[in-house]
N, C-alpha and C positions, 0 to 999 in steps of 0.2 A: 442254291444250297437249301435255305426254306423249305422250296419247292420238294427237294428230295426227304428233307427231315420229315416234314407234313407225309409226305408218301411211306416210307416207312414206317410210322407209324400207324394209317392207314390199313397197311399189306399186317403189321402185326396183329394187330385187333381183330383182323379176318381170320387168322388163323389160331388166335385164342377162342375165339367165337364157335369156331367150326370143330376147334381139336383135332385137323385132319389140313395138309399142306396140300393135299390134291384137291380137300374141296376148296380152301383160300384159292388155288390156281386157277381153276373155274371161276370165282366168281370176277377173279382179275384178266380174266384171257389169255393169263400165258400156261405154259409147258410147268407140267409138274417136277423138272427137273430146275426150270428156272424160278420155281419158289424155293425148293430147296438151296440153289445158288444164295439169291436172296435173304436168307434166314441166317444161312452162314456168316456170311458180309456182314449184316447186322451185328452178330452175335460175335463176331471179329473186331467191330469198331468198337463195342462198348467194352469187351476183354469179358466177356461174361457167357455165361450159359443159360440162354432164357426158356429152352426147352428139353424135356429129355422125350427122345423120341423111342418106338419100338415098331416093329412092324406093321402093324394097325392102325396106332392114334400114337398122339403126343399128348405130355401133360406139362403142366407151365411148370420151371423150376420156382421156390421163395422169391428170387429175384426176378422170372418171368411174368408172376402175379402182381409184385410190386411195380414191374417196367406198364403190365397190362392197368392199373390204375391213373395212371401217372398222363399214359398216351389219350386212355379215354376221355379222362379231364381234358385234358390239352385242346382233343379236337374239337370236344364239345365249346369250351371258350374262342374257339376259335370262328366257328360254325354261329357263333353266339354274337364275337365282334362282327361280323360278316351282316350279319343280320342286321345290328344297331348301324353300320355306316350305311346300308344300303336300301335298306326297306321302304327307305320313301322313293323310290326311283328304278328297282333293278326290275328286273323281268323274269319272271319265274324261271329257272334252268336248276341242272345236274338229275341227278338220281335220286327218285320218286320210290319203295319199297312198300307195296300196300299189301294186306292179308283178307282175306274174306273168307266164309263158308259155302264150302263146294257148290250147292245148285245155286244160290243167291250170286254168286262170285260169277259164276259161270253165264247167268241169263240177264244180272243186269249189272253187276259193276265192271263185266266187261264191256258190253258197248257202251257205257258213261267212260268209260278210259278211251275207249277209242274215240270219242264225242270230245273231251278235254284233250287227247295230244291232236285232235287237230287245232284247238282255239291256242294251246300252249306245246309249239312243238319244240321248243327246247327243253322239256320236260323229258327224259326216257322212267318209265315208269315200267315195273317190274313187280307184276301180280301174282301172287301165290295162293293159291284156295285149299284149305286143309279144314277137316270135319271135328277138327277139335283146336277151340283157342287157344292160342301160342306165348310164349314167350316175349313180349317184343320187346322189352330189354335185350336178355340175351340174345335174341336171333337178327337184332339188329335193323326190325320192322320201321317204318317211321311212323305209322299209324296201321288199324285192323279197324276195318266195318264190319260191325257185329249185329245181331239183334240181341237183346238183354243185357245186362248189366256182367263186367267181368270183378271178379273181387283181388282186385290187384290195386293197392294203394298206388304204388307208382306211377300210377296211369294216371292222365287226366280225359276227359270224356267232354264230344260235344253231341249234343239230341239232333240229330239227322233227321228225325220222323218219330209223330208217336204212334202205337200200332198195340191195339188193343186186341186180345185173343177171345177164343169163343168156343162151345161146343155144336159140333155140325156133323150134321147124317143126310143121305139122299133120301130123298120121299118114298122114291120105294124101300128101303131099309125101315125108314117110319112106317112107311103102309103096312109091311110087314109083322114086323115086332112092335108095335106100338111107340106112343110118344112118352118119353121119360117127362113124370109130374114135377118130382122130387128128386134131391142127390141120392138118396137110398136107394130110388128105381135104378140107378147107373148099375146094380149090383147083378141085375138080373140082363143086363144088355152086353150084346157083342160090342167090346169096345179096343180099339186099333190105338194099339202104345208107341208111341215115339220114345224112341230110348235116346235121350240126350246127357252126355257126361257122363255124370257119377250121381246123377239123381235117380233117386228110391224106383226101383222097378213096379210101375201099375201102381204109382200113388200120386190122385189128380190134387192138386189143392186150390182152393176156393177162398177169396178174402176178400172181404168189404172192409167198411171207415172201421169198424169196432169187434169184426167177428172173422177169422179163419177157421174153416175147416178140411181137415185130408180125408179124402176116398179112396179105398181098394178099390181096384177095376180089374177084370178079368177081359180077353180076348183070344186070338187062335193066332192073330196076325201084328207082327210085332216089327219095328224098323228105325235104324239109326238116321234115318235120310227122310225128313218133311215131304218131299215131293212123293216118294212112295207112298207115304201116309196119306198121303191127298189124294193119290191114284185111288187107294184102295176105297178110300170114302166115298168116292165119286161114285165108282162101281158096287157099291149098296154094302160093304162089307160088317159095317157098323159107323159106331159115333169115334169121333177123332178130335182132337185139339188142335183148331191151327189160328193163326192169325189173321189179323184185316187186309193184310197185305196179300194171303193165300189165296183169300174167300171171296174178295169182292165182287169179281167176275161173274160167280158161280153163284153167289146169292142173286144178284141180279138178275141171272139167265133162270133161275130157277131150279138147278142141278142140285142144288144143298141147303139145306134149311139150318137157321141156327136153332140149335138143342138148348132150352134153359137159360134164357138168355137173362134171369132174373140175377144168376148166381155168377159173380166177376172168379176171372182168372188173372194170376199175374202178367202185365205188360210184358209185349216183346218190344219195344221203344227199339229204334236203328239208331245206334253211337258210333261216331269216331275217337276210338281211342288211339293217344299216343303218350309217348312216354313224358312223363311231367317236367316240363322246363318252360323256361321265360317266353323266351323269344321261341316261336317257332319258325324253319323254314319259311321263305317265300313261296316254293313249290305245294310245299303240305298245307298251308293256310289257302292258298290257290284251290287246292283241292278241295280243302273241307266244303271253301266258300261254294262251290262246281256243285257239289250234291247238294248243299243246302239249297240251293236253286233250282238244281233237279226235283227235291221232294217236297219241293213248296206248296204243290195245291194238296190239299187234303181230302182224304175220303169223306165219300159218302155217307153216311152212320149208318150200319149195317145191322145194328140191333140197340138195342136201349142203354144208358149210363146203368151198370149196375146198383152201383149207388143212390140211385133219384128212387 
């Protein structure tokens, strides 16, 4: 009986979550006709009506919102005792929900998943990469490896890696157009804008211990995706902002010089965020612990502390 209470409540949350019984039914493997069954039965035991539905979506009724509080608490303590009996002894299992950013997600938290469900195959783990940070309250994430910081108090965050940014151009791009002295020089150079979120279009900003400054920038070549920005770098098209994590390679081989290495840019530090509670899973502490040992060795210093 538990066993079904807990399940139900379960199947509800997914469907409050989703606002759509077809994608709850997906995410539980059955027939979109057998959520609806389900939903029914539910909404039959308690004598209540916890959704009103329309052709499209569903929205909670007062009592659906109030039932959706009540279950989420529940599970989370539940999820929580689970935790306090077990922790010293259980073995990482269930369902793993991680989020990343498309090409990072794509080139390397995928084969670290695939590296971790062999060492932990009772884990299933379920990767999702989207080019803009999520929700992970509502969507129900248990963590998102990010670079930069997300401004969501709910969150808590652990430092995966630090990863300090830089201005970089190909030497023929410098041979060409010369070598930027000063920030002011940026004004006259072809410079390749990464468009990220809802930050200022073509404005670089630059901070030390005691002094920020913001830059206009102009260029011809513009991209919401780091990896084209990097391409177009490569291939002389001008000066680009990327990280240590991008560049290291390529400063090394000689492909990319760093531009101004005098003047610091904001970190892209690698966090895992999840959502703020006591105890976390065994699986998601499993995990954080997997990348902290994956990113353990540190770069080579690729250009000087801004600050010294």
């Amino acid at each position: 009986m538990k066993n079904n209470i807990s399940a139900d409540l379960e199947f509800f949350v997914l469907v409050a979550r989703h606002r759509s019984l077809s994608a709850a039914a997906r995410g539980l493997d059955i027939t979109p006709p057998a959520a609806t069954k389900r939903l029914a039965q539910l909404e039959s035991r308690l004598g209540i009506r916890l959704v009103n539905r329309t052709t499209r979506s569903i929205s909670l009724t007062s009592e659906g919102e109030t039932f959706l509080a009540h279950a989420t608490r529940i599970l989370e303590q539940i999820g929580e005792m689970e935790q306090a009996v077990t922790s010293g002894r259980a073995t990482p299992r269930g369902l793993l929900r991680v989020n990343a950013t498309l090409g990072f997600g794509r080139t390397t938290i995928a084969p670290l998943v695939s590296e971790f469900s062999r060492e932990y195959p009772d884990v299933e783990v379920q990767v999702e990469v989207t080019d803009r940070p999520i929700d992970l309250v509502e969507s129900g994430f248990d963590l998102a490896i990010r670079f930069g910081t997300l401004p969501d108090r709910r969150l808590s965050a652990r430092r995966i890696m630090s990863n300090r940014r830089y201005l970089c151009a190909s030497p023929d791009y410098l041979k060409q157009h010369g070598t930027p002295k000063t920030l002011a020089d940026l004004a006259r150079h072809r410079c390749i804008i990464h468009r990220q979120n809802d930050d200022t279009y073509g404005i670089w900003r630059f901070v030390s211990r005691n002094h920020s400054e913001a830059i206009k920038v102009h260029g011809v070549l513009s991209s919401n995706d780091g990896d084209i920005v990097l391409g177009w770098a490569l291939d002389g098209h001008g000066i680009a902002i990327r990280s240590e994590w991008d560049l290291a390679k390529y400063i090394e081989s000689g492909r990319l010089k760093i531009v101004l290495p005098k003047f610091g840019l904001p970190s892209a530090d690698l966090f895992a965020y999840y959502p703020g509670q006591r105890n976390l899973p065994v699986r998601t502490r499993a995990f954080i612990d997997f990348l902290l040992a994956r990113f353990r060795k540190p770069f080579k210093p690729i250009g000087p502390d801004p600050d010294d």
